[in-house]
N, C-alpha and C positions, 0 to 999 in steps of 0.2 A: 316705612316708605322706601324703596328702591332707588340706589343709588343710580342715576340716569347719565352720570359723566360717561365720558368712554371709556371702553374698553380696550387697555393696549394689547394687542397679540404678537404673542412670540413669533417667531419663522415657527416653530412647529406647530403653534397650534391654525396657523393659516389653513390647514388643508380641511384639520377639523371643522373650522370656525364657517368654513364654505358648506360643507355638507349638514350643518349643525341647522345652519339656513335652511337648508329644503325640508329637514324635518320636522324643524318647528313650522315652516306652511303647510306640508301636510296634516300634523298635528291640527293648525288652525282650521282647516279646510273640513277634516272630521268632524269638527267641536260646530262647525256653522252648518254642516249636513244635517247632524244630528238634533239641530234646534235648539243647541242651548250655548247659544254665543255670548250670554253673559258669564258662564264658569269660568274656567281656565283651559288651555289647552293642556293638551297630556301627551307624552310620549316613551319611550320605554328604550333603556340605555341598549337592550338586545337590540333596537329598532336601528340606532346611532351606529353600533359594533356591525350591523349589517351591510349599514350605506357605505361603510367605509370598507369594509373587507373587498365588499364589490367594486367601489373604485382604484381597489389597490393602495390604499391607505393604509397605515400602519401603526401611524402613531396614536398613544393609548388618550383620548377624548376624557377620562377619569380627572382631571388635571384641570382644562376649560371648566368641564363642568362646576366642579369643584369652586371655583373662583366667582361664576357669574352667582354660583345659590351664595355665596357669601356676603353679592355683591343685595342681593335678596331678588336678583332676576329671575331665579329659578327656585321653586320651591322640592325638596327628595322629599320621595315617598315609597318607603321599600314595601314592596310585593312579593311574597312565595320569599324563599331562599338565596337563590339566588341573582332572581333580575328587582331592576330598581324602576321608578315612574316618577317621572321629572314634571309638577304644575310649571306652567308659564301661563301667568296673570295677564301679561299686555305681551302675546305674541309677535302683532307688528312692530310693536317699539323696540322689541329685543332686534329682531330681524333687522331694521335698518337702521339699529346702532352695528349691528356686527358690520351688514353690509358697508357700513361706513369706514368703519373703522378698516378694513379687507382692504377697499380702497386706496385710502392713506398707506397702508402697509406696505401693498405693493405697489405702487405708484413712487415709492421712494428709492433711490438708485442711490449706492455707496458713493460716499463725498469722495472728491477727487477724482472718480472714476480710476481705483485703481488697478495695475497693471493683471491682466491675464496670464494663467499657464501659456508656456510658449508654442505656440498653436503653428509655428514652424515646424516643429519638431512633429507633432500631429501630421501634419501633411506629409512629411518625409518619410514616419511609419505608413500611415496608408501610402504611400506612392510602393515603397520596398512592398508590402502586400501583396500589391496589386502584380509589382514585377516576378513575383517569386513562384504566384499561381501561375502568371501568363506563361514562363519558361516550363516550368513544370509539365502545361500541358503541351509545348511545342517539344520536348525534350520525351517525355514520355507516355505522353495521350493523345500526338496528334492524329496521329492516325483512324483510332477508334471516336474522336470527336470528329472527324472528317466525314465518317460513315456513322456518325450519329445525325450529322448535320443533313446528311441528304434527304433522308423521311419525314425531319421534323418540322412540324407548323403549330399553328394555332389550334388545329383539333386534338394533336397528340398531347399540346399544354393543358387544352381541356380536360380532355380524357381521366390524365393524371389528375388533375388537379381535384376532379371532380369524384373519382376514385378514394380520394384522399378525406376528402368533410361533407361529400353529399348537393346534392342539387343547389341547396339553398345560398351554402356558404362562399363553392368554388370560386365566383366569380368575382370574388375581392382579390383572392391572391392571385390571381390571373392579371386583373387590371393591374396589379401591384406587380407582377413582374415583366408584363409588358412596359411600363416604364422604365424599369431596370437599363433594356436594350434600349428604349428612345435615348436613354441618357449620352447615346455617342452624341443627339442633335444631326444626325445625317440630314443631308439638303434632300428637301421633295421636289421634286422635277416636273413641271406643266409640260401638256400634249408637246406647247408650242417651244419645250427644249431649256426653260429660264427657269431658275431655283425661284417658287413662290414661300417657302415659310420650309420648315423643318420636324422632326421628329418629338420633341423634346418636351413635355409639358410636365406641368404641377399636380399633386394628385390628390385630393379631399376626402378624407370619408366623414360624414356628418352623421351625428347618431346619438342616441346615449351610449355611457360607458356597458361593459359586456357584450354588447353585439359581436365582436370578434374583428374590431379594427384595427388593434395593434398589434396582432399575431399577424396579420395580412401585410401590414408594413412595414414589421420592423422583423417580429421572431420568424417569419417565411425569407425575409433577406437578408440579414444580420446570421441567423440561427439563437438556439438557444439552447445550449449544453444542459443547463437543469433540466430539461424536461425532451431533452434527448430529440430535437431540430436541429438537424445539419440548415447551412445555409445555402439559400438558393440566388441570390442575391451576387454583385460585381463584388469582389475583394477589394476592400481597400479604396472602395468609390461610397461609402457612405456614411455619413458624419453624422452621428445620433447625437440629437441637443436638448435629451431630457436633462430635467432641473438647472436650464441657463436660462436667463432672463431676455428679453427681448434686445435690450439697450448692450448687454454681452454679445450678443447675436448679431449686432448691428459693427459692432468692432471686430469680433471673430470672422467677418464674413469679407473684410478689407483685405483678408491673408489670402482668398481665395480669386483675385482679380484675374481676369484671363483664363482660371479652370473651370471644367466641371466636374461638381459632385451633387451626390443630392443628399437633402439637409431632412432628417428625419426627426420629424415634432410631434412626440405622442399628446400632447396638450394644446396643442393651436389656439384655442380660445380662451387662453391662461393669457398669453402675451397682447390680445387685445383689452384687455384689460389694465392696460398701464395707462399712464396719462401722455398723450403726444405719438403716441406709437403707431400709430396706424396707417397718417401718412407714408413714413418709411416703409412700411412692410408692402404695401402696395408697390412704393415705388422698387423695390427688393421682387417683389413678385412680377413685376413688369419687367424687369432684367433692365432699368434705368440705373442711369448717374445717380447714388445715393450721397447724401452731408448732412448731416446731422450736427447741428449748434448744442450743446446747453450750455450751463450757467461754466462748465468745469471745463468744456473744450472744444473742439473742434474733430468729427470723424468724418473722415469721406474730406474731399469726394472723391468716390470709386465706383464700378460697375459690374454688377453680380451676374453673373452667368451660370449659374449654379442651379438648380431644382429643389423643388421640397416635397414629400411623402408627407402625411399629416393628418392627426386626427381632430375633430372639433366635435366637444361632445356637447350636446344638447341634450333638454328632456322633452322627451315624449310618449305617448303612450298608444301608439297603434299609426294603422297605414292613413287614418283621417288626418294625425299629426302632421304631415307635411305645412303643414299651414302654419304649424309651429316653428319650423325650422325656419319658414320663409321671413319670418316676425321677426329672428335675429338681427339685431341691425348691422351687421358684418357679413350674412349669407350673401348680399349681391355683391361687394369686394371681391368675395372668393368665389362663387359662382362667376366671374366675369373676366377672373384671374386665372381658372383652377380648371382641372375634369374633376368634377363634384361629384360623387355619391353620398345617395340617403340611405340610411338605416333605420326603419323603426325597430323597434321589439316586439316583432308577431311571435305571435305561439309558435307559429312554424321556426320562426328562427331562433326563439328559446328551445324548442327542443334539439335544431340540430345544433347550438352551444354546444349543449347540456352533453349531448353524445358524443361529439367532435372530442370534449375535454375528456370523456368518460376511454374513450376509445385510444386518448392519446397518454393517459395515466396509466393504464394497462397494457400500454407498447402494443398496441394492435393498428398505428397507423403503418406504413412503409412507405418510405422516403427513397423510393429504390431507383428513382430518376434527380434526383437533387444533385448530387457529385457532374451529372454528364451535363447536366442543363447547367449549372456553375461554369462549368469546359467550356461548354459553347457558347455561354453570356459571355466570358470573359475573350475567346478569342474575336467574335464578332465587333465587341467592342473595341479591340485590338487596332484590329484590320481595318476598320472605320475610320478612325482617330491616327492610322497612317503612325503606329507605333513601331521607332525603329526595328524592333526585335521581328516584326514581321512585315516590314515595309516593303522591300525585296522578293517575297512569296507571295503575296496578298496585296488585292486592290482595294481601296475603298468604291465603293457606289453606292449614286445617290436613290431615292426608291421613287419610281415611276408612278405618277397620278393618273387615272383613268374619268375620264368622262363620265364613265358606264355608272362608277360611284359614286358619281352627283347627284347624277339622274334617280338614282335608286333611292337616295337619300334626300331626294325633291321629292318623290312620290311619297314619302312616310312624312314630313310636315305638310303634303297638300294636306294626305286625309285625317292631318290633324285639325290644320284650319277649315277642313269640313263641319268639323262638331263642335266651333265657336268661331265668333268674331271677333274673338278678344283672344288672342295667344296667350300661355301663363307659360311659355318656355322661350330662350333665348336663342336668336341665331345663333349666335356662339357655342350649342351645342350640335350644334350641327358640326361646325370646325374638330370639335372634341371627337367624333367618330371617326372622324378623317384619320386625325393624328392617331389613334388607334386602331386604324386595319393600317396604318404604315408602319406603326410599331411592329405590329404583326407580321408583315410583309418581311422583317429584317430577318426572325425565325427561318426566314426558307433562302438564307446568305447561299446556302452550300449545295442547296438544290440546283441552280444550274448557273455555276459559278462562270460560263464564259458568254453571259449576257449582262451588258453594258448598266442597261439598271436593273434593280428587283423589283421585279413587278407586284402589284397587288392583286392576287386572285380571287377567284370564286369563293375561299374558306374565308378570307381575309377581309370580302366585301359583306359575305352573309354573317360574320360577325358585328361588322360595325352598322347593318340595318338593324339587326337586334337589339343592340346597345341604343339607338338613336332610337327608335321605338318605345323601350323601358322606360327611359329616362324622359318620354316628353310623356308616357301614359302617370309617372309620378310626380311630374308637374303639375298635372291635370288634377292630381286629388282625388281620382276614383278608386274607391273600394275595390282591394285586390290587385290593385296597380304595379305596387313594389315587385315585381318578378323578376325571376332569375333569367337572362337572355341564354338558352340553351344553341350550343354550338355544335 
């Protein structure tokens, strides 16, 4: 008989113990295909070594495993030489004792809440960062960034970008560095002259893991030396919060009162998973007055002006999947919070993965615009933010709204609401284009620097039709929907 108490898990095997889940459902889901749902299910430790290679996982599953067949949850059954095949007798029972136990695990926050690395000192290093490249390029690259600045817009970003991973993938690092530059938050200016809302937004990518979401958010703006990514990314403007917990995040985010930065979360849908946390993070993503009570203390109140980059991985399995992701009970949060993108795992985008990686192993990608685009993210944001080093030489301006990209962008949800009665997309995306052809718009600072505001053009507007287009045709759920908006 099997022991049915719980299962305590270590911090390391958490990460196992979650992916250990999916396999034993698949496992289950085989064995009930197959018609013979009273045997056991099966599964194969290569199958385990798999899921977790692809998640980035690391630690060795040999250990859990180990413990639950002792517990008699699992039955070993060695196969060939090398690989082993794991019965499970009662695969749901195991499944939400683990899931149970996950829960409790992580839903528990260290007694006393105690003190954090001094995350002063963090801001003063990024702050020096940020100061050392801005001089840098006024001292030695202003010039050549000056006349980098005149030509450059949203197609030349394109171009690049697209240059770089192919049709399929471009358009995540793209979205992913136009936030970059909203992050000054520059005021949008209406026809009639009054600041209606600003640059500055939150940025989702929803998917399963391998799609290519946190190369796009973090190794295209951070960089990443291993594997030879310069960054393209603000210096010293982005604060990566892998492996801190939510209720950390909640304290670490009190040092940042009155700045911005953006908060970069390769696990997003790790931290909805604590108990209590969700209201905050909302109100955190709302840029509200946050206070947080528990049993230990008192945080907040304070008020977050800062952004987050972010991945939230879900499973799915093709572009009908959208319907999957909508099921999350945290998609309308962040859909409603966020500029959201969805990722399935089409063939198409497993193979441009597959190449992107193959192409970037063999040093055949070229990064040969990353150094200048760095220069001119950093001084635009400079010049924006009215930083003294360059307050004297350079004006801020706010970026001019156009009528013209209402209207254009009225015309793509009429002939949405043509082909239902029932919308399956939010006004709010509509807003979400906006702020992204103003993003865009800041790209052309240098272009003709003695008009009052920067206008949003033609490249600017035919981009953010495209994006408002995709994105209501992947709400829709139609076959073949997921497209890349070519620019």
């Amino acid at each position: 008989m099997a022991d049915q108490s719980a299962v305590e898990l270590s911090d390391a095997d958490l990460a196992v113990a979650r992916r250990l889940t999916e396999v034993i459902a698949d496992a289950d889901r085989r064995r009930r295909i197959r018609g013979s749902a009273t045997g056991p299910a099966r599964f194969r430790l290569s199958e385990l070594r798999g899921r977790l290679l692809r998640d980035r996982v690391f630690e060795d599953p040999v250990r859990l495993l180990a413990r639950l067949r002792r517990r008699g949850l699992l039955t070993e059954v060695t196969e060939g030489r090398t690989d082993k095949t794991y019965l499970v007798a009662y695969p749901e029972e195991l499944r939400t004792m683990l899931i149970g136990e996950l829960a409790r695990s992580e839903a528990v926050e260290p007694v006393g809440l105690p003190s954090l690395p001094d995350e002063s000192s963090e801001i003063h290093a990024m702050d020096s960062e940020f100061v050392q490249t801005l001089r840098e390029v006024l001292d030695r690259r202003l010039e050549d960034t000056l006349e980098f600045g005149r030509t450059f817009d949203v197609r030349v970003l394109a171009e690049y970008l697209r240059g770089l991973f192919g049709e399929e993938l471009y358009f995540d690092s793209l979205v992913s560095l136009l936030q970059q530059y909203a992050l000054a938050d520059v005021p949008l200016l209406a026809p009639t002259g009054r600041a209606t809302g600003s640059t500055g937004f939150h940025l989702a990518l929803f998917g399963p893991p391998g799609t290519g979401k946190t190369f796009a958010i973090d190794d295209m703006v951070r960089g990443n030396p291993r594997q030879a990514v310069p960054p393209h990314g603000l210096p010293g403007r982005n604060r990566y919060c892998g492996g801190i917990t939510p209720a950390q995040f909640l304290r670490v985010g009190s040092f940042y009162t009155g700045r911005t930065f953006n908060f970069i979360v390769p696990e997003f849908n790790d931290w909805f998973r604590y108990r209590g946390m969700v209201e905050p993070l909302k109100l955190v993503m709302e840029q509200r007055e946050v206070k947080w009570e528990t049993t230990f203390g008192t945080i907040g109140p304070y008020t977050f002006r800062s952004f987050f980059s972010v991945n939230y991985n879900v499973r799915t399995s093709g572009t009908d999947d959208y319907w999957t992701t909508i099921a999350d009970p945290n998609f309308a949060a962040l859909e409603d919070r966020m500029l959201l993108r969805f990722h399935p795992m089409t063939k198409a985008r497993f193979r441009a993965v597959e190449e992107s990686a193959e192409r970037l192993d063999l040093g055949e990608l070229d990064f040969s615009l990353a150094a200048r685009i760095r220069d001119h993210l950093t001084l635009v944001h400079a010049i924006q933010l009215g930083h003294p080093l360059v307050a004297g030489r350079f004006r801020p301006r706010p970026v001019k709204l156009d009528r013209a990209l209402y209207g254009t962008l009225r015309g793509v949800s009429q002939r949405a609401l043509e082909r239902s009665d029932h919308p399956r997309f939010s006004p709010r995306l509509k807003s979400r284009a906006v702020k992204l052809a103003s993003a865009a718009a800041l790209l052309t600072y240098f272009a003709a620097p003695d008009v009052p505001e920067i206008p949003i053009g033609r490249a600017e507007g035919d981009f953010a039709r495209r994006f408002y287009e995709d994105e209501i045709r992947s709400r829709e759920g139609r076959r073949g929907s997921i497209e890349t908006p070519r620019i």
